[in-house]
LUMDOZA-298617 format. One record per residue (C-alpha): chain; y, x, z. Coordinates in steps of 0.02 Angstrom, whole numbers. Last residue first. Layout:
<drenlos>
DRENLO mol  north   east     up
DRENLO   A      Y      X      Z
...
</drenlos>
This chain:
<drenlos>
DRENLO mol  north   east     up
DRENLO   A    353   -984    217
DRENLO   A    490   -944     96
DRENLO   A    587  -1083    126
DRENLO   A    680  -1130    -33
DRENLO   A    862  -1163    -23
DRENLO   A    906  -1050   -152
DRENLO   A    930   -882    -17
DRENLO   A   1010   -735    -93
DRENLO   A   1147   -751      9
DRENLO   A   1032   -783    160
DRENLO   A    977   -594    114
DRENLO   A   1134   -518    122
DRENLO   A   1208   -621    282
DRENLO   A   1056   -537    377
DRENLO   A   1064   -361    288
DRENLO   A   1264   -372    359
DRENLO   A   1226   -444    523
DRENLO   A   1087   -321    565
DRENLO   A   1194   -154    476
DRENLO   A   1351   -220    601
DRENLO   A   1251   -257    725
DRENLO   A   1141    -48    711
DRENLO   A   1336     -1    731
DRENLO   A   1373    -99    868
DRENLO   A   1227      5    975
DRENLO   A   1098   -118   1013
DRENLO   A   1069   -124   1218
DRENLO   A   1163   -301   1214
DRENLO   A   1066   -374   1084
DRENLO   A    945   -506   1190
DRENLO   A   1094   -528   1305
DRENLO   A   1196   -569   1155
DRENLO   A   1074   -659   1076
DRENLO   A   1047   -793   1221
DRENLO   A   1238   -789   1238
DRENLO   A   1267   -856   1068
DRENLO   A   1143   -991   1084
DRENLO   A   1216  -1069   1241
DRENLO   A   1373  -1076   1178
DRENLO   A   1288  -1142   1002
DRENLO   A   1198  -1267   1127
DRENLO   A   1372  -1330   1222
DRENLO   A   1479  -1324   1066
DRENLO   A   1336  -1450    964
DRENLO   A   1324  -1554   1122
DRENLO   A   1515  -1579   1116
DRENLO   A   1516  -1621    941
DRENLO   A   1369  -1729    918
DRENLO   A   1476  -1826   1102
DRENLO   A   1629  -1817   1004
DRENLO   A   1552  -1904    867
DRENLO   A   1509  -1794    715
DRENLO   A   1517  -1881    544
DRENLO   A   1390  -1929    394
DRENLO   A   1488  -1983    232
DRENLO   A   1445  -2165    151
DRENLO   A   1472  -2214    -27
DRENLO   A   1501  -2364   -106
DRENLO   A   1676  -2363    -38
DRENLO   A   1723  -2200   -153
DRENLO   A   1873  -2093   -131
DRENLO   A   1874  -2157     86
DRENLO   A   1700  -2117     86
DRENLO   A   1639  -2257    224
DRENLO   A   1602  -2169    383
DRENLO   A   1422  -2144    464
DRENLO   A   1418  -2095    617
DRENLO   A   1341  -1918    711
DRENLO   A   1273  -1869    894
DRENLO   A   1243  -2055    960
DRENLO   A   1075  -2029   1000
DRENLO   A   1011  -2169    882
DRENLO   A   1135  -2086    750
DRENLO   A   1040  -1926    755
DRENLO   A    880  -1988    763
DRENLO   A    917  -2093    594
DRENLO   A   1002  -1950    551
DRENLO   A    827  -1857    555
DRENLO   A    744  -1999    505
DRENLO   A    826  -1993    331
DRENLO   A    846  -1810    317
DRENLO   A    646  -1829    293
DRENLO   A    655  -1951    191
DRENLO   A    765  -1869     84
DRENLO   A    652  -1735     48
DRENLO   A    708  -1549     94
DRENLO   A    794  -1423     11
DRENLO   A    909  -1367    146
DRENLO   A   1079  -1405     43
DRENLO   A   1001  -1552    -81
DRENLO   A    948  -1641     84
DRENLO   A   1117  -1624    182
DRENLO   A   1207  -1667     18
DRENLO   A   1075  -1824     14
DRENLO   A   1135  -1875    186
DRENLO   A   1320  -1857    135
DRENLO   A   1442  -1746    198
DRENLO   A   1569  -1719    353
DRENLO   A   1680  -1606    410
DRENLO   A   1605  -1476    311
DRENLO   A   1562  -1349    440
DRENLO   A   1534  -1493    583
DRENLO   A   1413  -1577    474
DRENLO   A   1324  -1422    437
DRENLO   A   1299  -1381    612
DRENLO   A   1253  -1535    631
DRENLO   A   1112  -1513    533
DRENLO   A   1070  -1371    603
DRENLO   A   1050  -1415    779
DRENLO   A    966  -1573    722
DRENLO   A    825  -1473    621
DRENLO   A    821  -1346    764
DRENLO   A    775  -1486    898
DRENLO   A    889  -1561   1009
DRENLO   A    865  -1669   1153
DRENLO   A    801  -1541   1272
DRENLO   A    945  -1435   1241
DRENLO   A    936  -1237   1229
DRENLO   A    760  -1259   1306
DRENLO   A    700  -1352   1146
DRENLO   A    799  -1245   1014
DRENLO   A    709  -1080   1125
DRENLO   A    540  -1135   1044
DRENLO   A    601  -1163    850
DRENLO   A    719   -993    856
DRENLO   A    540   -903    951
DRENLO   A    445   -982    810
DRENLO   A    560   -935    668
DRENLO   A    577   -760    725
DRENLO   A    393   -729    707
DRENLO   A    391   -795    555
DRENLO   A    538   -648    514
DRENLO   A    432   -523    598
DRENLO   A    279   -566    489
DRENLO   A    382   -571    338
DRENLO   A    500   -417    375
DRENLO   A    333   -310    432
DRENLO   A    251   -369    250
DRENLO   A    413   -337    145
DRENLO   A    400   -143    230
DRENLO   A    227   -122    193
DRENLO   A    248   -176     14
DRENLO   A    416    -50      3
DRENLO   A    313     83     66
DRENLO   A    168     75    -57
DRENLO   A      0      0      0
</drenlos>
């Protein structure tokens, strides 16, 4: 096996590996709030708003599946829908205060999970991480690789 095939085989492994812990710390972040919902109002909050099937077209998933996740979402009282004030046919997903004070409280809480888990790194080897990180997602189409 040549360098560069070992190499792409320790970044997927370690990458699946960062997945699960991101997926398992999403519950103890807030009980409430998987991942999926973290991210998606993430999104939300980026754009100020979009449309279900934006959401769906941006993470390339179905749009049943966005469905029940804002169906969640809404149930919990994290996002609304609005009527697209260009369009009345069409409906844009919102925050609420409450999606947007649970979204500050678990990105808070996020932040200083990989701070303490980073604090030892030199800021160089952060600046190389964040840049190789923001390099790759670039190159991202929306598939999942796993």
């Amino acid at each position: 096996m040549s360098s560069a095939e070992s190499a792409v085989e320790t970044i997927q492994r370690e990458m699946t590996i960062f997945a699960r812990r991101a997926r398992a710390s999403a519950g103890r972040m807030h009980p409430e709030l998987s991942l999926v919902s973290y991210t998606l109002l993430g999104h939300l909050e980026e754009r100020d708003g979009c449309r279900a099937t934006d959401l769906a077209a941006h993470y390339a998933l179905d749009k049943s599946t966005v469905s029940r996740q804002v169906a969640a979402l809404e149930r919990s009282g994290l996002i609304e829908r609005r009527l697209d004030p260009e369009d009345h046919r069409v409906q844009v997903l919102h925050l609420t205060e409450a999606g947007r004070e649970i979204l500050a409280q678990v990105t808070r809480s996020r932040r200083a999970a990989f701070r303490e888990r980073l604090a030892d790194w030199p800021e160089d080897d952060l600046a190389r991480f964040a840049a190789y990180l923001e390099r790759y997602n670039a190159g991202a189409d929306g598939a999942d690789p796993d």
